[in-house]
N, C-alpha and C positions, 0 to 999 in steps of 0.2 A: 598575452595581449600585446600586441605592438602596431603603430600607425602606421596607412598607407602610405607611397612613396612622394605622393602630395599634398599628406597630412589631413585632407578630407574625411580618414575614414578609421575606425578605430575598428582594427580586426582582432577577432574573440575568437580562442580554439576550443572546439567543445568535445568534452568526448560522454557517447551515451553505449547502452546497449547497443545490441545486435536486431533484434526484436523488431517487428512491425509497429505493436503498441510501444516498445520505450523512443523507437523514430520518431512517432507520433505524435506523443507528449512533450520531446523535446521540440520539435518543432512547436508546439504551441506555447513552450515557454520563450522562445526565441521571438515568435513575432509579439510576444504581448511586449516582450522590452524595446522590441524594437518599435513598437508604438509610440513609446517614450522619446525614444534615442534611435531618433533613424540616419544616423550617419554610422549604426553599428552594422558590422559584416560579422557572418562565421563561418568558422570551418569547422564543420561536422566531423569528428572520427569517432565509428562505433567498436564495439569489441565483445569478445562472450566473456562472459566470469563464468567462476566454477558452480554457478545456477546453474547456468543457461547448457553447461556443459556434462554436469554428471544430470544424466536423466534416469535411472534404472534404482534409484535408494528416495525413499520419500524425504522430502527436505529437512526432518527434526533428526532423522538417520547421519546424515550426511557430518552433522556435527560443523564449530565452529561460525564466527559472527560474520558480517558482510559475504554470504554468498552471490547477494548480487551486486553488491558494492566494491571490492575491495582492488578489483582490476582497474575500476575506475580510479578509485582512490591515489592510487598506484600511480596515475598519468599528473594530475594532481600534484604529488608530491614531487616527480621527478622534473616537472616542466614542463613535460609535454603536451598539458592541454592547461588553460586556467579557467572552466566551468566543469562540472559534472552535474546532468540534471538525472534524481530518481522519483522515483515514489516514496515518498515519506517510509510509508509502512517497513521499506525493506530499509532504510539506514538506522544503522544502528544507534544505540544510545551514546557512545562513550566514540567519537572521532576521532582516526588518529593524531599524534602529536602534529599542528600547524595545520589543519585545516578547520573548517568550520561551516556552519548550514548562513548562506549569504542573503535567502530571502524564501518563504514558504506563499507557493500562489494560492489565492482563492481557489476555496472545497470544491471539486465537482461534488457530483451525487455520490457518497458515500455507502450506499448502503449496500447488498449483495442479492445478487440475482441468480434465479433458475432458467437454466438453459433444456429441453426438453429431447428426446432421441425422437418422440414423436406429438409432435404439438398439435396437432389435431385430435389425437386423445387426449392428453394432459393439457391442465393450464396452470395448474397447480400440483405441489405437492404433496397435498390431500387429495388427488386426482390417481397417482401410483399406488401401486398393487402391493401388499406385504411384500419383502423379499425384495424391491427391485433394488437395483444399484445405484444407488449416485456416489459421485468421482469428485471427489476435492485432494490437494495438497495440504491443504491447512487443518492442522489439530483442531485450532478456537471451532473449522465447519464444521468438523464431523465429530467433535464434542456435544455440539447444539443439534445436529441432525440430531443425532442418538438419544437426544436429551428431549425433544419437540415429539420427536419422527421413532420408537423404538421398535416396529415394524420393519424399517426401511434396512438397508445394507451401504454402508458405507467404504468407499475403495480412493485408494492412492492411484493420483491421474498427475502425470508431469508434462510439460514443454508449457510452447508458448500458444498465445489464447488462440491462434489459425492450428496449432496440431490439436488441442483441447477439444475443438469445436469439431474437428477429423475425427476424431476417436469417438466421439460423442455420437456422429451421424455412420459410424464403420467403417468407414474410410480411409483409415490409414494403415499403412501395407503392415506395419509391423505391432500393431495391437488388436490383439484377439478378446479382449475384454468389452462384453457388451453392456455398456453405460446407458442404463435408461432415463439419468438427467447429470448434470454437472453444475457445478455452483463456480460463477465467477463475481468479479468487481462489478458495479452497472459503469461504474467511471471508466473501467477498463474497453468496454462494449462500447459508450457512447465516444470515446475518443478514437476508437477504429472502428466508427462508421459502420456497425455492427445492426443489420436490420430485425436479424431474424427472432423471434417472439420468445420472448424472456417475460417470467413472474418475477416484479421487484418486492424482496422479503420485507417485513416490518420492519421500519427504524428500532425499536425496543423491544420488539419478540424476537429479534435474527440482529441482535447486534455487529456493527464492524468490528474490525478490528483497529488498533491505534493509529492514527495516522492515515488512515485508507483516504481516499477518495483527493490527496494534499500530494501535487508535486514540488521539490525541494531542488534548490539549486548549492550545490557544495563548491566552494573554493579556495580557496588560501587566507590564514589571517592575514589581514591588513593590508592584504592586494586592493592597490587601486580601483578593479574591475569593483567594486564593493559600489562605488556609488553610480555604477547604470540599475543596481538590484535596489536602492530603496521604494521607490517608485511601485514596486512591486507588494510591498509591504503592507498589511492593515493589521488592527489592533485585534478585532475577531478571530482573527488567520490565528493570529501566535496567541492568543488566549486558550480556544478548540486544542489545537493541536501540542499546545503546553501541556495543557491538561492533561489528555491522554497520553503523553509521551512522560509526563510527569509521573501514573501509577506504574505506568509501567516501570519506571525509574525505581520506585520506592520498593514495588513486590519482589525486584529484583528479577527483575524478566528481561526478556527480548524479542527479537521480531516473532518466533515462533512460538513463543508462550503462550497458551489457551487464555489470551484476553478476550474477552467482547466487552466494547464500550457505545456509549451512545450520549452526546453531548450536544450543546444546547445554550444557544444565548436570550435569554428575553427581558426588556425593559432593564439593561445594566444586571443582572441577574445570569449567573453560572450555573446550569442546569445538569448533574455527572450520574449516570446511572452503566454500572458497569458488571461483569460475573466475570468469576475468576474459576477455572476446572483445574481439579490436581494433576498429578501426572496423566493419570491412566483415565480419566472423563466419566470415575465412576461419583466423583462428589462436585459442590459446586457452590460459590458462596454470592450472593449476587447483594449488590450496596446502593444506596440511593446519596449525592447532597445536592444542595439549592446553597446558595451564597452570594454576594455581591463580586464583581472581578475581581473587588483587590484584594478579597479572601481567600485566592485560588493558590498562594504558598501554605495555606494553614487547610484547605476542606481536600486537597489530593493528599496528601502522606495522612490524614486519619482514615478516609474512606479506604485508600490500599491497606493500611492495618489493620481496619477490620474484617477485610476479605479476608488476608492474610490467617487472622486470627482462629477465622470459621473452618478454614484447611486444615 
């Protein structure tokens, strides 16, 4: 961060993904501050992590924490940029040494969507034929597929959600796998202007995952840039997203761990209903709590021990 040459203008260097959707989203976290603080400028620099770049090993394979974080991180650390904006879901629990989460924006839509190979026969996934395919990356989807859907066939689909949406409709030169649906974010969809006809899954029959639908802005402890992000801040935001980053904390998990969560605020009341699948998604413990906010250090580490327990 350093000011313009006539002090007018506080320029912010931001580094995001490579991505359509992570442009996207940065950009929407940019102009919200700048809403606030419009004498802020930035400078954009994107980059691929080793996500974005090993595509050919489904992501619980590939091993190791911040696959989509850690290049960021990385700029962060060195100087080269002082913001990094992600998706909650993919940063990890435990930051490297000096950096830290500087402000979580209000939830888009959370939940997860079906994308169809042909949506004028399907509308639904009770609409597909025994045997067909659907394509996720994520254990927590193709745990609950298999768990909902044990008909259905489940396959490993990588890139980014413009090749996802390729593969999906046959169209991309170097996959020969016919996806008869694919399961993505809706948050991911509605932030890239995403028209085409998608079923949005039940909030608590097709749980998220932690953190989904929540972009996060990382930067340096005790970096100045700290107070354009409180502004950005609400009590809701970091209660949700405590919560679920909270079992996940206790079960001893990560971005990839077979969580589904589904959380909930009403009338001062914390609403946690979550399932935890073992390794291999043949068992499955699922927990209910209700508590007031400020019970949320005491009702996350007993609800994740009794999932825990049920494994």
């Amino acid at each position: 961060m350093y000011e313009s040459d006539n002090n007018s203008e506080t320029i912010i260097r931001v580094i995001t993904r490579k991505s359509q959707l992570a442009v996207a989203q940065t950009n929407a976290v940019l102009q919200k501050m700048k809403e606030f603080h419009s004498n802020l400028v930035f400078e954009i620099k994107t980059i691929e992590t080793v996500g974005d770049k090993n595509l050919d090993q489904a992501l619980p394979l590939i091993g190791g924490k911040g696959l989509f974080t850690q290049e960021l991180e990385n700029a962060l650390i060195d100087g080269s940029a002082d913001i990094a904006v992600h998706s909650l879901k993919d940063l990890p629990l435990e930051l490297p040494t000096g950096l830290q989460i500087g402000a979580i924006l209000s939830r888009e839509n959370p939940s997860d969507a079906v994308l169809f190979r042909d949506p004028c026969k399907h509308k639904s996934l009770e609409d597909l034929a025994p045997q067909s395919i659907v394509g996720t990356s994520s254990l927590r989807r193709k745990y609950t597929i298999q768990s909902l859907y044990p008909d259905l066939q489940v396959t490993n689909i990588r890139g980014n959600l413009q090749t996802r949406l390729m593969k999906l409709k046959g169209k991309h030169p170097t996959s020969s796998t016919h996806y008869d649906a694919i399961l993505l974010a809706v948050a991911g969809l509605n932030r890239s202007d995403i028209n085409d006809y998608y079923e949005t899954l039940s909030d608590q029959k097709f749980m998220h995952a932690a953190g989904q639908g929540f972009l996060a802005i990382e930067c340096r402890i005790n970096d100045p840039i700290i107070r354009f992000m409180k502004c950005l801040q609400n009590t809701e935001t970091d209660a949700l997203s405590g919560a679920e980053r909270g079992i996940l904390r206790f079960i001893g998990g990560g971005c990839h761990t077979p969580l589904s969560v589904f959380t909930s605020i009403e009338d001062g009341n914390l609403f946690i209903k979550a399932t935890l699948f073992n390794e291999d998604g043949t068992a499955q413990s699922t927990q209910e709590a209700l508590g007031a906010l400020s019970e949320i250090d005491s009702m996350v580490p007993k609800l994740a021990y009794r999932m825990k327990s049920e494994l």
